[in-house]
C-alpha positions as CSV (number, residue, x, y, z in Angstrom):
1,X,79.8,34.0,75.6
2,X,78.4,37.6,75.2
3,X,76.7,37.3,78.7
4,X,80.2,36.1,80.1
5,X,81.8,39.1,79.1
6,X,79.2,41.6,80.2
7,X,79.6,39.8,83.9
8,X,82.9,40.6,83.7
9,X,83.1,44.0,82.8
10,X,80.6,44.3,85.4
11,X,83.6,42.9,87.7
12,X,86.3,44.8,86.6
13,X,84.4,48.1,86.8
14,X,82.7,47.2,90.6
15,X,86.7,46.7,91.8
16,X,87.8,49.7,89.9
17,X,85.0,51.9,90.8
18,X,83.7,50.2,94.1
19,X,80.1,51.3,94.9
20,X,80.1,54.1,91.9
21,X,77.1,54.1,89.6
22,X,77.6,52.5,86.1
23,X,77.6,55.0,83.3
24,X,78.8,54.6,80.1
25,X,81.9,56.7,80.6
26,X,83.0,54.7,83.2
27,X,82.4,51.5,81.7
28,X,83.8,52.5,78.9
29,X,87.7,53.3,80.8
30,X,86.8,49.9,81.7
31,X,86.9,48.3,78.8
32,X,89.2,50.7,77.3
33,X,91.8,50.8,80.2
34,X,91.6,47.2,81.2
35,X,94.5,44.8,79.8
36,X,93.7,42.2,81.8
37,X,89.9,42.3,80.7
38,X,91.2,42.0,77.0
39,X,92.8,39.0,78.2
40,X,90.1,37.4,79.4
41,X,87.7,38.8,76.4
42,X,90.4,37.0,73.5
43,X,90.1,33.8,76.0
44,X,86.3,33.2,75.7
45,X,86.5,34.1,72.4
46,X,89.0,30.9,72.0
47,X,87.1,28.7,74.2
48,X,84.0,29.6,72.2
49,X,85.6,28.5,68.8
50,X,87.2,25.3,70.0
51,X,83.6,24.3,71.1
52,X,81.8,25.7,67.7
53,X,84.5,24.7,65.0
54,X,82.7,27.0,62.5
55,X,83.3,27.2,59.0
56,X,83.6,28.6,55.4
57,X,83.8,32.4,55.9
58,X,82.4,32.5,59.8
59,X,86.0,30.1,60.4
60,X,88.3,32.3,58.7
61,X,86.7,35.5,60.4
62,X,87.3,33.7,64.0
63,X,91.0,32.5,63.4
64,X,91.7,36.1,62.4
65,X,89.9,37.5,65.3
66,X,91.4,34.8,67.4
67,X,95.1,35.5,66.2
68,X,95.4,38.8,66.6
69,X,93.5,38.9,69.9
70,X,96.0,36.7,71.1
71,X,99.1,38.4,69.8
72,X,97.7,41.6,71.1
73,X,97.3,39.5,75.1
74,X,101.1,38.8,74.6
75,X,102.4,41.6,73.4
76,X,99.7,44.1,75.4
77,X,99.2,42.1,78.6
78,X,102.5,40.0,78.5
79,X,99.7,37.0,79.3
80,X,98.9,34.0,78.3
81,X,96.1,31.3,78.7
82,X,96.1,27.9,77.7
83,X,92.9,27.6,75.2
84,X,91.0,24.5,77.2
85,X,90.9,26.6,80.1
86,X,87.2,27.1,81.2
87,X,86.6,30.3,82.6
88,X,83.4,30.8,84.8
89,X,82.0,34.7,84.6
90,X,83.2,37.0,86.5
91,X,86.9,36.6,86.4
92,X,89.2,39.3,87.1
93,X,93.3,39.2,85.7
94,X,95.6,41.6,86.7
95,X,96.2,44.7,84.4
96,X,99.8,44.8,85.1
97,X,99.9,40.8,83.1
98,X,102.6,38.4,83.5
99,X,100.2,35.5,83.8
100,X,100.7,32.5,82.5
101,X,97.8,30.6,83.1
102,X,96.7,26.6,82.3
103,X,94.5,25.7,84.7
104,X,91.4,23.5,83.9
105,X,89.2,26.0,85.3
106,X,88.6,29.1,86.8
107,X,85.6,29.6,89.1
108,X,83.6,33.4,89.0
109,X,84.7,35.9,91.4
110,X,88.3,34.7,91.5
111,X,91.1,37.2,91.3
112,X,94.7,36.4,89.9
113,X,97.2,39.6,90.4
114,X,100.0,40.1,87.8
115,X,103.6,37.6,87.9
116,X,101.3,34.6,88.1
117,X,101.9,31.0,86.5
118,X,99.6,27.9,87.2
119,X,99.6,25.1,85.5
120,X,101.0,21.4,85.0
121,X,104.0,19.8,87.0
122,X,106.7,17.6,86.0
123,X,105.4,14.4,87.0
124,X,101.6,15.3,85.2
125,X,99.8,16.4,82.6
126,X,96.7,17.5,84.6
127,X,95.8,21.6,85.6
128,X,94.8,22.6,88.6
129,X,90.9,23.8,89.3
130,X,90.7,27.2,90.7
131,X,87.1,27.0,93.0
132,X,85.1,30.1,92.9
133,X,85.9,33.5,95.1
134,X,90.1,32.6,95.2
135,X,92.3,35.1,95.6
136,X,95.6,34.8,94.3
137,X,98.9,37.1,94.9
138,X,101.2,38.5,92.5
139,X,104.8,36.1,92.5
140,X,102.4,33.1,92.7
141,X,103.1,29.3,91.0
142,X,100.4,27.0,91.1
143,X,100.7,23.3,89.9
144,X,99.8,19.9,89.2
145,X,96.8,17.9,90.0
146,X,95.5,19.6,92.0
147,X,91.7,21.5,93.8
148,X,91.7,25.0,95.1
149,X,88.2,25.0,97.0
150,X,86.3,28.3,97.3
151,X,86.8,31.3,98.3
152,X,90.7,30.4,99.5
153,X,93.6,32.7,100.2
154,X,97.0,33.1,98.7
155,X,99.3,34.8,99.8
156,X,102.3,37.0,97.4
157,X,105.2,34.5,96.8
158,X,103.5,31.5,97.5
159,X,104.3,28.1,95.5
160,X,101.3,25.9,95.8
161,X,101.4,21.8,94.3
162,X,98.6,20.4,97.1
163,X,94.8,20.0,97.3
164,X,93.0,22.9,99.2
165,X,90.2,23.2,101.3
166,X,87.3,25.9,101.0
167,X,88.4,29.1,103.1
168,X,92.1,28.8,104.1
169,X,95.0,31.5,103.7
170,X,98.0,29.9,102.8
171,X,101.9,31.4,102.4
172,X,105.3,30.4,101.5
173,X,106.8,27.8,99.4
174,X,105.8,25.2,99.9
175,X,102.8,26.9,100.4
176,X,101.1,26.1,104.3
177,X,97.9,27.0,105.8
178,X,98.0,30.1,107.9
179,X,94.6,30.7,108.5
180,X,91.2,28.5,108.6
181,X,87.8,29.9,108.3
182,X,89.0,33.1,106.5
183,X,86.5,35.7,105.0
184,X,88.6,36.7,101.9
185,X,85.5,38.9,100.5
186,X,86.9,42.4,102.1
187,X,90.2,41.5,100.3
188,X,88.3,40.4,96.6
189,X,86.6,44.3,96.8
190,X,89.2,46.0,97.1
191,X,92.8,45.7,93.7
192,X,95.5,45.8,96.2
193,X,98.1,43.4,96.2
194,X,99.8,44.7,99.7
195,X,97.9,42.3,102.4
196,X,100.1,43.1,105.0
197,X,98.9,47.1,104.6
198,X,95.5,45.7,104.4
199,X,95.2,45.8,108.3
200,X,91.1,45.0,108.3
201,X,92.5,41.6,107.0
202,X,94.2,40.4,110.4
203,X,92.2,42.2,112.7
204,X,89.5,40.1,111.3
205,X,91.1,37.0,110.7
């Protein structure tokens, strides 16, 4: 768990600070300054005791940490993720919160911007799987049973309820492909949430 979190600190502070030197200051406005790494911090620590089921003293101490982590994520972060959610390191969640988020799992590198909700449908009870390197947009709904393969694209104000290959852009609800063969990576380094501004994006794709 412990080396989980230290990859994604090391996430949150290389797209806060892209290409500055770590130092303990700036790590520390990191983890200070970061909402949606608290988030993600009171998630693994869930996870972690749903696999462990400790007890005597060691349980009581984890429900307390548990509960008041989460209380401070939705009062703090205004976010929330479902506990059975498996989180690969390296995950970064907006700062700005408003994510509700049930997936089964979320794959490293992946980036979810704030005003986001995946999770079940009405006609299932599976979560999607978020694939590794996915970029997702703020005003986002992702659901059902479904696979986001890697390093895939989507856009602000998309609503998404179908399988996805690895490397499209999609947009628009329903949610469509846009784009094949796109190189999201220039978009994953940078915290912006305005594509369209982002002109290296089209000229490229």
């Amino acid at each position: 768990m412990f080396e989980n979190l230290r990859q994604d600190a090391l996430f949150y502070h290389h797209l806060r600070f892209s290409g500055r030197q770590i130092t303990f200051l700036s790590m520390a406005k990191v983890v200070s300054g970061s909402r949606g790494l608290l988030v993600v911090a009171v998630h693994r620590m869930c996870f972690r005791y749903t696999q462990v089921s400790p007890k005597g003293l060691k349980r009581w101490l984890y429900c307390m940490v548990v509960h008041l982590g989460s209380y401070l994520s939705r009062v703090l972060a205004k976010s929330y993720i479902l506990p059975s959610t498996q989180f690969e390191p390296g995950v970064y969640l907006s700062n700005r919160g408003h994510i509700i988020l049930g997936a089964l799992s979320v794959g490293t590198g992946t980036i979810i911007h704030e005003r986001v909700t995946i999770g079940r449908n009405l006609q299932n009870k599976t979560t999607p799987e978020i694939g590794r390197n996915v970029w997702i947009g703020t005003n986002c709904v992702i659901s059902g049973d479904i696979k986001i393969g890697n390093g895939v694209t989507i856009l602000p104000n998309s609503v998404l309820t179908k399988n996805l290959p690895s490397g499209v852009m999609v947009q628009g609800n329903p949610a469509r492909i846009v784009k094949r063969d796109f190189d999201n990576s220039a978009l994953r380094n940078t915290l912006t949430t305005d594509v369209c501004s982002f002109s290296n994006i089209w000229n490229k794709a």
